[in-house]
N, C-alpha and C positions, 0 to 999 in steps of 0.2 A: 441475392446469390444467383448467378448466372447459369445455363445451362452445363455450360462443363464442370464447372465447381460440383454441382449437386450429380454429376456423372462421375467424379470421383470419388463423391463422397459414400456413393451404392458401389463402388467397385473395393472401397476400404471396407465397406460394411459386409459385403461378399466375403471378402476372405478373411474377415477376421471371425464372421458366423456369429454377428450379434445382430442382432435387431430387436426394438421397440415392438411388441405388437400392437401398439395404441396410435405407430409413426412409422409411416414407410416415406423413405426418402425418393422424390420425384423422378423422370426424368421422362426423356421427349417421347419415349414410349408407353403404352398403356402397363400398369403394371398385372400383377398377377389379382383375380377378384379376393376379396376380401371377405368372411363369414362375419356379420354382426348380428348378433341373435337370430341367427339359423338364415338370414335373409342376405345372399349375395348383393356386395357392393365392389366398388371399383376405386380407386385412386389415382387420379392422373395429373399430369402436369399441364396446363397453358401453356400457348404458344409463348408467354414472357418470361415463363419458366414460375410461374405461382402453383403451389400446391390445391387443386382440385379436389372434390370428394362427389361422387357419384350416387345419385339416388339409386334406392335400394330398389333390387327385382332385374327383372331383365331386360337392359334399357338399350337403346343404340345412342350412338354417338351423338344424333341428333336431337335425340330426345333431354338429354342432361341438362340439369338446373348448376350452371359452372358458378360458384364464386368463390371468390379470393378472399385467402384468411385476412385477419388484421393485424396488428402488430402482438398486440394480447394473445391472442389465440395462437402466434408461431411463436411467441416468446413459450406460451405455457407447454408448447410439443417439445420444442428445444432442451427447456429444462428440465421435461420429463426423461426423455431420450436421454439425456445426462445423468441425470439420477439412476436409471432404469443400467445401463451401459458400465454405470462405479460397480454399482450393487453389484452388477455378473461380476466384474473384476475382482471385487475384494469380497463375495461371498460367503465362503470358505472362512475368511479370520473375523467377519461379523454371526458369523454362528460359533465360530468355536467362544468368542468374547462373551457373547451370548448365555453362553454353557457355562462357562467360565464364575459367569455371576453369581447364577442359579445354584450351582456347588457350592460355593461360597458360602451362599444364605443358606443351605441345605446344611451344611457340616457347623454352621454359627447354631442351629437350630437343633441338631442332633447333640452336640457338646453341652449347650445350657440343657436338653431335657436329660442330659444321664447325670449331670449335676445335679438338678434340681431335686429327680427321685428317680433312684437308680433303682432301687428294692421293688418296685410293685410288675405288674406281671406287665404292664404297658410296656415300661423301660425296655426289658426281654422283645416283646415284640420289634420293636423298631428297632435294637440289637442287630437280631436276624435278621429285618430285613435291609439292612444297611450291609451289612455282609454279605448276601445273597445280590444286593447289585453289583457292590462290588468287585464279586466274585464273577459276576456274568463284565462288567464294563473289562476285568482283567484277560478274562477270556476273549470276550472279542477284539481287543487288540493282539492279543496272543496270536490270533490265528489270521489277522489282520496284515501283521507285519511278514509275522514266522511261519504263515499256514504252510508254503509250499515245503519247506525245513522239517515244519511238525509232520506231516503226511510220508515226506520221501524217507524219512528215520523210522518213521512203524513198516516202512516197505523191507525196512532195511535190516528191522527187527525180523519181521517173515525169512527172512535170506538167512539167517541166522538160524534160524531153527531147522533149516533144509543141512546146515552141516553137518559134514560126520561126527566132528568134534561132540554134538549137539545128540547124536542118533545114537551113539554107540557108547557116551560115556554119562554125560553132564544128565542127557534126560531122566537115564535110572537112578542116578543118586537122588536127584530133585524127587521122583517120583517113592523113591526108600523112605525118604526123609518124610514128604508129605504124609506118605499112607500111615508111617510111624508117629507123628505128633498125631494124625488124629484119631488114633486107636487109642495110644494112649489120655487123649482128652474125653473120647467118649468114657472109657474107663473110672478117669477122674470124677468129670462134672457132671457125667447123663447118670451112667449104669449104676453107680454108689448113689444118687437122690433118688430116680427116679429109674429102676428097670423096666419098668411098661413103657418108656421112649423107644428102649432098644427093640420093638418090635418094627419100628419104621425103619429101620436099617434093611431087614426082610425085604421091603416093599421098593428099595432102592436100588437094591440089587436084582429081586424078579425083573422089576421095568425094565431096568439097561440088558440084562441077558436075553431078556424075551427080542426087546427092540433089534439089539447085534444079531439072535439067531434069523429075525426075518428083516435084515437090511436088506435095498438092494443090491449092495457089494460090501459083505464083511473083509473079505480081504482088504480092501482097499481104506477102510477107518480109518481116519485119522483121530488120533486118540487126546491130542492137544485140546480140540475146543469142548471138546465134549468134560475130560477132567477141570478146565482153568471155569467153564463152564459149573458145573457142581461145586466147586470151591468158590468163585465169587456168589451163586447161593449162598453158601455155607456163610461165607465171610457176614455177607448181609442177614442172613438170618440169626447168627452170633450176638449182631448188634443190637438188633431188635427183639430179639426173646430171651434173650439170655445175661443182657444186663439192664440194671436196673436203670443207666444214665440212657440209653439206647430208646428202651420201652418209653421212658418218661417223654422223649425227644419226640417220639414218631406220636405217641397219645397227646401231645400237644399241639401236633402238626394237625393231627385229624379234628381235634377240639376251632383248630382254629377254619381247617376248610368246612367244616361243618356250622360254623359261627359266620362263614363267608357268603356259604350258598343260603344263609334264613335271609338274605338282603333282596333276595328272588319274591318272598313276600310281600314287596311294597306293592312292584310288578302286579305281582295279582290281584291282594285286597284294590288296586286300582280298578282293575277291567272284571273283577269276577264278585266284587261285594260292595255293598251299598254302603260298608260300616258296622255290619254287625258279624263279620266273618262267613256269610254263609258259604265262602268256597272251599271253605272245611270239612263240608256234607259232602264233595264230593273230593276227600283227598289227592287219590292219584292225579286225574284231571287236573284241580286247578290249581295245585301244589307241586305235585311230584314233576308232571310235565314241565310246568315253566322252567323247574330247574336248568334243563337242557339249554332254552334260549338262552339265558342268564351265561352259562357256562362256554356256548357255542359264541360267545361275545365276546366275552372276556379273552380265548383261545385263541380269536382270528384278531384280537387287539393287540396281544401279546407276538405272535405271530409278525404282526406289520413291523412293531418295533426293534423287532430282529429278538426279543428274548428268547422266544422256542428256538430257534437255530443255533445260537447260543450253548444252550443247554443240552441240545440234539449231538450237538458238535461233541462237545465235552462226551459223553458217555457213548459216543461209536469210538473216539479215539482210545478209550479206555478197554471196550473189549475187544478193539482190532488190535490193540498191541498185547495184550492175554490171553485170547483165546486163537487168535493168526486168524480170522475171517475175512473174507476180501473187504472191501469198505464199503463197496452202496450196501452187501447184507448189511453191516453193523449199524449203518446209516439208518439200516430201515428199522431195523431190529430196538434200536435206540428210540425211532419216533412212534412207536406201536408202542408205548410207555404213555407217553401223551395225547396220541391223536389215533384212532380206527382204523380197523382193517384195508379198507378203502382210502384213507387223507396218507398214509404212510406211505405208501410206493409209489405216491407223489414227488415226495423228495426225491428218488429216484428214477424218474419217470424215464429219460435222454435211455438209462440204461439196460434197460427192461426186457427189450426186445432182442440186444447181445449178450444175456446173461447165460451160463450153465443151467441146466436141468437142476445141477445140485443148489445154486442160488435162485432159482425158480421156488423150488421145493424150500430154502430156508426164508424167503420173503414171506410166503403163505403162510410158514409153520408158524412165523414169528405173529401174524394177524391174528390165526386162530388161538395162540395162548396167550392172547393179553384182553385189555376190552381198552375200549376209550373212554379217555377224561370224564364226557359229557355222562356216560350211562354212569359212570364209577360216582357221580353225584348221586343217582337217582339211590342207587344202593345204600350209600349213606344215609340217605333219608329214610331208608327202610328201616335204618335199626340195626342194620351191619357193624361191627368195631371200624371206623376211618381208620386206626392205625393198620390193621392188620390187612382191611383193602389195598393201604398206597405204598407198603411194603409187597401185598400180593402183585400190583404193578411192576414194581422193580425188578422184583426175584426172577418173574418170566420172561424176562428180556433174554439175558444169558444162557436160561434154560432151554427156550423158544430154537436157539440158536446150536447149544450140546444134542441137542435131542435130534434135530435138524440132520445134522453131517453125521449122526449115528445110524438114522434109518436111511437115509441118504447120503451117502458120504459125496465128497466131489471125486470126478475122476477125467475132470475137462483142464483146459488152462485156462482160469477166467479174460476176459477182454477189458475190465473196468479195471484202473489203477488208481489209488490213494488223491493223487492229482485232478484224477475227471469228478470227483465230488468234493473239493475244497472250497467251491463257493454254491451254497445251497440256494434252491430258485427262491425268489420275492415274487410279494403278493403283487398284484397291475393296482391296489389303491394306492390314489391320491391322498387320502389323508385319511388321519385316525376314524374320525366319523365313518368314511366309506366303510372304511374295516369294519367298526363295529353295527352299520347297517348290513355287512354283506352277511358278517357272523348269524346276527339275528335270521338273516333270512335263509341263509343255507339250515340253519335248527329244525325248518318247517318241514322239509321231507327226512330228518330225523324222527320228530315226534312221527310224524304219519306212518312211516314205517314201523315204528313200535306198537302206534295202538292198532294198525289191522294187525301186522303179526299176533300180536297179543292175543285179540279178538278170535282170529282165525283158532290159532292154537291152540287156545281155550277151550272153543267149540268142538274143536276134535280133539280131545284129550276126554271133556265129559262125555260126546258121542261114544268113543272109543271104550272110555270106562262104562258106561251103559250096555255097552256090546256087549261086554266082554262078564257083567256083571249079573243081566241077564245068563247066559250061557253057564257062569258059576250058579245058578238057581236052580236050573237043570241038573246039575250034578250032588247039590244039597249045600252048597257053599252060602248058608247065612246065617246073620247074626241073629243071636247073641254067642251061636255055639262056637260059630266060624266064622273066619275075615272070607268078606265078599272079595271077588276074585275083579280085581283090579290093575289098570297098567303097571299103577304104582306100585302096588301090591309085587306084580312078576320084577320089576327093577329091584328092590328092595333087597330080594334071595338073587336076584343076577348078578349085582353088585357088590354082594353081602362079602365077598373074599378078598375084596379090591380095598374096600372101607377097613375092613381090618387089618389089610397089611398095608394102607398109608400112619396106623395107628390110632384110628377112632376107638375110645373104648367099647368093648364086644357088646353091650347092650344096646351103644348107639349105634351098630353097624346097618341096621335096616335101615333107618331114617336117613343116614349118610348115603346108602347106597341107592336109598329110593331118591335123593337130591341128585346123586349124578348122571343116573337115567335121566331122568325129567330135562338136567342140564344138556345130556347129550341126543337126546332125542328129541326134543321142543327147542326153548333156549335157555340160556342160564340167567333170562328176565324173571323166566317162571320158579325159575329153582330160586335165586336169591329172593322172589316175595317167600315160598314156601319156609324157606330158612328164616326168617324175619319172622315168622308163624311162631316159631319154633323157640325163638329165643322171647318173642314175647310174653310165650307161655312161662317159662321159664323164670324171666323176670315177674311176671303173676304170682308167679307158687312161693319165689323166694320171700316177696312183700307180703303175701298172705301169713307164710310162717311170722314174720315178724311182730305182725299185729293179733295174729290167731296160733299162739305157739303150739296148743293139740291138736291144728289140724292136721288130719290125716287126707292121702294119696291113694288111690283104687285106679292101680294099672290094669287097662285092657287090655286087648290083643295089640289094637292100636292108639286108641281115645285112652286117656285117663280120666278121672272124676275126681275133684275136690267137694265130697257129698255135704259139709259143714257148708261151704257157699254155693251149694249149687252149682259147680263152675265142670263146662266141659271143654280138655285144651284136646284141641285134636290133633294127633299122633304124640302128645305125650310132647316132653322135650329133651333135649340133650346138656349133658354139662359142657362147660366153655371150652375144653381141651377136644372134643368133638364138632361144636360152634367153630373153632379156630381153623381146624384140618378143613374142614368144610369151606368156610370163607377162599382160605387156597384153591381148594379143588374145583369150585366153582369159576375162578377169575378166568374166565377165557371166551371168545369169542367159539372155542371149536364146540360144533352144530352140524344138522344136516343139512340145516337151511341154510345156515352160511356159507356152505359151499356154494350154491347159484350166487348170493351175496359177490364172493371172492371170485370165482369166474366171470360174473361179466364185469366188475369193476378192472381187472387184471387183462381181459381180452379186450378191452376200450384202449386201452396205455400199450400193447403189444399182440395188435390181432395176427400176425405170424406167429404168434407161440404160440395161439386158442389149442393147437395138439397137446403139446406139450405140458399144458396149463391142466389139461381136462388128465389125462394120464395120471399124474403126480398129484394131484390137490386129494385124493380121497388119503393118500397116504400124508399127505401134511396134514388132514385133520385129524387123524389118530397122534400122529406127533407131538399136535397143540394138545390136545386130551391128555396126552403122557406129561409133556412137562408141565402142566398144573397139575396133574396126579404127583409127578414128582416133587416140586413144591412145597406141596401139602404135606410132605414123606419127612421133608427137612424141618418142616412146621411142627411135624408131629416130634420127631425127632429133640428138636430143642425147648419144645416148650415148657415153661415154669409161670406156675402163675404169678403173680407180685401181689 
């Protein structure tokens, strides 16, 4: 091939923007250097026009070992450049073929096993989850083809509720009709089984009038997200406590991530036992923690292959077009279900810095009333009910969001429109593996941050109880006459009004109340072990009666005593419909500590707002605190046992 030939042949490969990186085409000038295992090289042509290759490092011209391929050796470039050059071309129809297959054998395989045996609880599993891909592959073409359609139609929806048509006629009747079926259904289904639900109704209404009377602009409410808010609660909490296809669903769901994250024990009996279990002497450590990595894997795997997004997508579309929210809130609002206070306003990152005060205030609100994925394992392992954790998930998304534009209402014109978040950012890995080493490694300043907070926490929580327990000593505050004078103790009678009117029954109202201190003053790390205390005990007393039907119960002030076995459960325990409220009331990031958390994660992504940020976030953590209070209100409200 001659000099001009092969100058054609780089001026075709120029603009068509393919190349070989195994083959650069020659020509009478030096090309550009070459990286071959970190070690610069060069590739140049001969005066004959033969392809040269250049010893590696930093050589001069004069220094180079020149020789000329063979016929083998430019045949095997040739033909790889060929092969390499089809592949770009027809890429695209040799993965969909690909895919194609793979279906194929997927759906041959899924067909013979509901044949085979449709009846056992497997069959069900692979059910669900064939319809859950499904449902995610239908989604993401959905918004693939039709995203900008799907987006510009919920904007279109927003327009729609700004009319008058909408303001002065349509929205009263809507709102007639609502408040009437569901008075009439509390009526029905609550107040005839069960009047001691009706006491959460109290506790739903104190919150929203408390919240409206100290907004920062009641006038200005908007009353849309805040009611379509409370009723898609409603709606979901309906399904899940209130019937019995509902409960079965969501108790299966949690049976089954609870059957997911035991797979974290290979994991450990690896690195922490020899074989005989001993990393069981040190539960939390070498059990509970690993969970996290396990999960933190799994999260950033699912993540690469676009499922989260998926799924994110789905459920902001659903309360932008319900409750009228601007979209990166609902966006965000939506991935604070999945992913932490800090991984959430990721997806939103671009828009962070042009947002309103009032979607400042509802990104925060929405971090502090939910928790992530990764801790919502550790909880399950406590001993928590899984259903009524990944239900407390959901619920506070919407609520996160109501409670949000209540204490805050908007009063700006937002700058994000339905359009600037229709394609959410991707991961920079190359491939599954990256992901799931990045997953793992990002897990490590998770755990670390839980076990000093923990540690820390701890430490001053017994300091603090000693302080304080001493100084009751002084005053005559000890046992057996009287409860020693404890943090817990002052939470307990602080909270003791708040636990009552989300509906804990009144005897469990101290233990309830002493969990939401603990939660909002420490974290809700310490409150969800304490509550696991709680139910433990619980589950003791009831197995005891079963085997020891005369035994009897000697309640303390706090500790109770089962004197037949010897057995002291400390602070006694609560029945499940207290257990339940609790579980809600608990689900939330909001803290004190997570305020510095949520500031500087939030003043990293938009340090022009650090004002703005610092101003509104004390009032977003009262928010998050509220709408898992509220929550809990609807929890208490519907619950029946089965």
């Amino acid at each position: 091939m001659s000099t001009v030939e092969l100058k054609k042949v780089k001026l075709i490969e120029e603009k068509e923007g393919k190349y070989n990186p195994a083959f650069i085409a020659g020509s009478t000038d030096e090309l550009n250097p070459k990286h071959t295992n970190g070690v610069n090289s060069s590739v140049t042509n001969s005066k004959d026009g033969t392809i040269e290759e250049g010893r590696p490092g930093n050589q001069t011209d004069d220094d180079e070992d020149e020789r000329k391929l063979g016929r083998y050796e430019q045949w095997v470039l040739n033909t790889q450049n060929y092969v390499y050059t089809g592949y770009e071309n027809s890429s695209t129809g040799v993965w969909r073929g690909i895919g194609l297959v793979f279906l194929a054998l997927y759906l041959g395989a899924f067909i013979w096993s509901m044949v085979y045996s449709f009846d056992d609880e497997g069959a069900h599993r692979l059910l669900g989850m064939t319809v859950f891909i499904a449902f995610c592959v239908a989604v993401h073409f959905l918004f693939d083809f039709y995203g900008d359609n799907i987006w510009h139609s919920l904007s279109k929806v927003n327009d729609f509720f700004e009319t008058r048509l909408w303001k002065n006629v349509l929205k009263w009747i809507f709102y007639g009709i609502f408040i009437a079926a569901l008075v009439l259904y509390v009526i029905i289904d609550v107040a005839l089984k069960d009047p001691n639900n009706l006491v959460s109704i109290t506790g739903i209404v104190f919150q929203i009038l408390l919240l409206y009377i100290t907004s920062y602009n009641p006038a200005r409410v908007r009353w849309r997200p805040v009611i379509w808010g409370l009723l898609l609660q409603l709606i979901f909490a309906l399904i899940i406590l209130r019937t019995k296809v509902g409960f079965d669903v969501f108790d299966w769901i949690g049976d089954r991530v609870t059957e997911f994250l035991e797979h974290t024990d290979a994991g450990s009996q690896f690195i922490f036992s020899s074989g005989n279990n001993e990393y069981l002497q040190h539960i939390f450590a070498f059990k509970v923690l690993p969970i996290i990595v396990f999960f933190s894997t799994v999260t950033s795997i699912l993540y690469y292959l676009g499922v989260l997004q998926v799924v994110i997508k789905g459920v902001a579309a659903i309360m932008q077009f319900f409750m009228g929210t601007t979209a990166a809130e609902s966006l965000n609002a939506a991935g604070n279900i999945f992913i932490g206070q800090t991984e959430a306003p990721l997806l939103i990152r671009p828009f962070i810095s042009e947002m309103t005060n009032s979607e400042l205030h509802a990104v925060m609100t929405g971090g502090f009333a939910t928790i992530a994925g990764s801790v919502l394992a550790i909880y399950i392992n406590f001993g928590v009910p899984a259903n009524h954790l990944i239900s407390a998930s959901v619920m506070s998304a919407p609520a996160a969001l109501a409670i949000s534009k209540l204490f805050y209402p908007e009063t700006q014109k937002s700058k994000t429109t339905s359009e600037d978040i229709k394609n959410l950012e991707k991961t920079n890995d190359v491939n599954i593996i990256q992901a799931a080493s990045r997953g793992a490694s990002e897990s490590i300043s998770l755990i670390a941050n839980i076990v000093v907070n923990l540690i820390a926490f701890l430490a001053l929580l017994h300091f603090f109880d000693a302080t304080l327990t001493w100084f009751g000593h002084r005053a005559g505050l000890r046992k057996p006459d009287y409860p020693e004078l404890t943090f817990e103790l002052i939470c307990s009678y602080l909270f003791w009004p708040l636990a009552l009117l989300m509906g804990a029954t009144w005897y469990d109202c101290r233990n309830v109340g002493r969990l939401i201190g603990v939660k909002t003053f420490l974290n809700e790390f310490v409150a969800y072990a304490k509550l696991s205390e709680l139910i433990k005990n619980r589950e003791y007393y009831e197995n005891a009666t079963k085997f020891f039907p005369n035994v009897t119960l000697v309640k303390g002030f706090d500790d109770w005593v089962v004197p037949q076995l010897n057995k002291t459960l400390t602070f006694g325990f609560m029945d499940e419909r207290s257990e339940v409220i609790s579980t809600y009331a608990l689900c939330g990031f909001a803290n004190l500590g997570s305020i510095g958390i949520m500031l500087g994660a939030l003043g990293v992504m938009a340090p022009n707002r650090k004002s703005d940020l610092a101003r509104t976030v004390v009032r977003a953590m009262i928010a998050g605190n509220v709408a898992c209070f509220l929550t809990a209100c609807i929890a208490g409200l519907l619950y029946e046992k089965f």
